[in-house]
C-alpha positions, -999 to 999 in steps of 0.1 A, spaced: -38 181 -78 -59 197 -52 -86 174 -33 -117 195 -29 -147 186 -50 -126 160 -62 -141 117 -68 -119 98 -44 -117 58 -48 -93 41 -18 -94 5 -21 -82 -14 13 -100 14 30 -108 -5 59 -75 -4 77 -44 8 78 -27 31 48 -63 33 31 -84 44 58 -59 73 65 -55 84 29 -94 81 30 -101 102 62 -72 127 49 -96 132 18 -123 140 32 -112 161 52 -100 181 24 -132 182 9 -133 152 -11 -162 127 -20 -143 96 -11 -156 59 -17 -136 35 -3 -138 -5 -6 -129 -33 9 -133 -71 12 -138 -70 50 -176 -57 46 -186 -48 81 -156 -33 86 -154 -10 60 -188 0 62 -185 10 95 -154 28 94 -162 47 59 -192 61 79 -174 74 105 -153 95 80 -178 102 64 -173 83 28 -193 57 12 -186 20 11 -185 0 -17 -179 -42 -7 -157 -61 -29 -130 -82 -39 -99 -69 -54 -82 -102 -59 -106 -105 -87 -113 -87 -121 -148 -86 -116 -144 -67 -84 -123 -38 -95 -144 -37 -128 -172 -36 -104 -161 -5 -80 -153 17 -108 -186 9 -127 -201 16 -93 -190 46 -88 -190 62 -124 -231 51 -124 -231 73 -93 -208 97 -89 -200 103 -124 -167 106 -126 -134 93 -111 -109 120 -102 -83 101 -83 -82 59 -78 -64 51 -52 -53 13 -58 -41 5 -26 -51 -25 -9 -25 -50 -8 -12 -81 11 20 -99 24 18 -134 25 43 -167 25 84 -166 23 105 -183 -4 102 -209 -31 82 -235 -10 57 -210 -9 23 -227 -24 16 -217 -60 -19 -207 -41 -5 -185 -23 19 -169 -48 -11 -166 -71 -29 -141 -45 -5 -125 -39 4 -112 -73 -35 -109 -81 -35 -83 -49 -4 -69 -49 1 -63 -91 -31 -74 -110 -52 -53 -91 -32 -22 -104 -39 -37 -137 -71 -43 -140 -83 -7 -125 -62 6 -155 -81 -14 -175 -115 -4 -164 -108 33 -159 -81 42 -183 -110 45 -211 -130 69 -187 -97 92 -183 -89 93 -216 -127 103 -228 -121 135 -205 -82 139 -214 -71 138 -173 -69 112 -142 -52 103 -116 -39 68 -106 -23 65 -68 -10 28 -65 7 19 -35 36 -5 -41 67 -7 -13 101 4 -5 105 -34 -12 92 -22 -47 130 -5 -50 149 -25 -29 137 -58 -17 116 -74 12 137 -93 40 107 -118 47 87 -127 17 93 -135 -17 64 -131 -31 60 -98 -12 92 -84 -27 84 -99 -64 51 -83 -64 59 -51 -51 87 -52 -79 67 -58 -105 34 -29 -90 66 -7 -95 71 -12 -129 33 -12 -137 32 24 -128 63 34 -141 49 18 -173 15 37 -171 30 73 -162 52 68 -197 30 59 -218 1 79 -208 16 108 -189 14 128 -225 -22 124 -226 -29 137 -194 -35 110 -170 -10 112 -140 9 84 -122 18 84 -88 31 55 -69 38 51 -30 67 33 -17 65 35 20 87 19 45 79 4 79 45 23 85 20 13 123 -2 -9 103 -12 -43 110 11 -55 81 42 -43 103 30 -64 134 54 -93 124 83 -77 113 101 -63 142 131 -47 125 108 -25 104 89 -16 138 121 -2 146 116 30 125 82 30 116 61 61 112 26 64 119 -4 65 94 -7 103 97 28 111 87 25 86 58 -8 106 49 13 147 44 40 130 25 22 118 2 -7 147 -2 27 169 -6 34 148 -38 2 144 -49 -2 181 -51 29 184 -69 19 156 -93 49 140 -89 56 103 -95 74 88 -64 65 89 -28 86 78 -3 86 76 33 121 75 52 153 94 39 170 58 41 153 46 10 163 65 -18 197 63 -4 201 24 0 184 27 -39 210 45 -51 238 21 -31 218 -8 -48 223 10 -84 264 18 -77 274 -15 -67 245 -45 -66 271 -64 -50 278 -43 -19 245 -37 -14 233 -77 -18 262 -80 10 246 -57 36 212 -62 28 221 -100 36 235 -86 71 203 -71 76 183 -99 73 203 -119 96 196 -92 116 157 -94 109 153 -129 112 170 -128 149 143 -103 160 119 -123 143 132 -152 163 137 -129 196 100 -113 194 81 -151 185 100 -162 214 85 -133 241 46 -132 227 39 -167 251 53 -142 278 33 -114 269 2 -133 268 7 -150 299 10 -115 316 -20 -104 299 -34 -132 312 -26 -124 346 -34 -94 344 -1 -77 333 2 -53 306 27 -65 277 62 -57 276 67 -33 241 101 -25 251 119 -8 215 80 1 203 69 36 199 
């Protein structure tokens, strides 16, 4: 698809991967509305790209229901919903059913439930386009959170679901799986600091597929290849990926053990070491 003239919804457009894909669109001549549940925030940055902010909560039904019905009163139309607010939260089993809960309302229902709402509307006019943003942990796994890389799993298979069951009716499915990406959801996660890419460069990969109306997005060459290690021999893959989060968990260790440091040269009036950040 092509972007000009086009009805743009970004949810988690406040920060991050949203606010990028948001400014991206409107710069390409899109009207874009973006949401968030950080208010101020989102207000203040969607008018600085020029979009229009819409407040809600995407943990809930009722506020992806109420987006969309928002912005079909107004605009008229939805071209392209971009469900991509999403969260990463707790680590293994003792993680609080709470907590698990909110993350799989964020990180899955929310795919579901703007399907929900919007599929009808595509359908009427025979054509619509779904962006959800999932995870390379979606095809491989997450080193650091359970419910992170069970979520990101199952927003995979969500969209996979959608794009063959309605891709012969002319809605389109496209679902990004992005590595380590400069976002505030990377800040605790040293190892995936260690190749991360910036927003921007997230932002052309994924117009380049969107264009093409293609299904997967990824963001490092790595991925696709550990994917297909993972599908020739689950075993040797389990084995290094279980090297790599000994690694992980050592520079998790290494970089919780330097932050009293850093803040005690802040303190005094020293800049922070970033030693290994871009």
């Amino acid at each position: 698809m092509e972007f000009q003239n086009k009805i743009v919804v970004v949810t988690g457009g406040a920060s991050g991967i949203g606010l990028a894909l948001a400014t991206r669109f409107v710069q390409e001549g899109a009207t874009v509305i973006t949401s968030d549940r950080n208010a101020e925030v989102g207000a203040q940055k969607a008018q600085e790209i020029g979009a229009r902010f819409i407040p809600a909560d995407i943990s809930r039904e009722e506020g992806v229901q109420a987006i969309i019905e928002n912005v079909l009163a107004q605009e008229g139309r939805i071209d392209l919903f971009c469900s991509n607010a999403g969260v990463a939260q707790g680590e293994g089993p003792e993680t609080p059913d709470k907590v698990w809960d909110l993350v799989h309302r964020i990180n899955v229902m929310s795919h579901v439930w703007a399907a929900r709402h919007l599929l009808p509307h595509f359908l009427e006019r025979g054509e619509g386009h779904f962006l959800n943003t999932a995870s390379a942990a979606g095809l491989l796994t997450e080193l650091h959170s359970a419910p992170y890389a069970v979520t990101k799993h199952a927003a995979l298979a969500f969209a996979e679901w959608l794009a063959v069951t309605y891709g012969d009716r002319g809605i389109k499915v496209t679902c990004l799986c992005p590595e380590g990406v400069w976002t505030p959801m990377v800040q605790n996660a040293p190892i995936l600091q260690q190749t991360a890419i910036t927003t921007d460069e997230l932002v052309e990969k994924a117009l380049e597929v969107l264009r093409a109306d293609g299904f997967l997005i990824t963001t490092h060459d790595t991925t696709l290849k550990s994917f297909r290690n993972k599908a020739e021999n689950y075993d040797v893959w389990i084995s290094k990926m279980r090297h790599l989060r000994t690694k992980a968990m050592a520079l998790v260790e290494a970089h919780a053990a330097q932050a009293p440091q850093a803040a005690a040269e802040a303190a005094a009036g020293q800049a922070p070491r970033t030693e290994g950040h871009p």
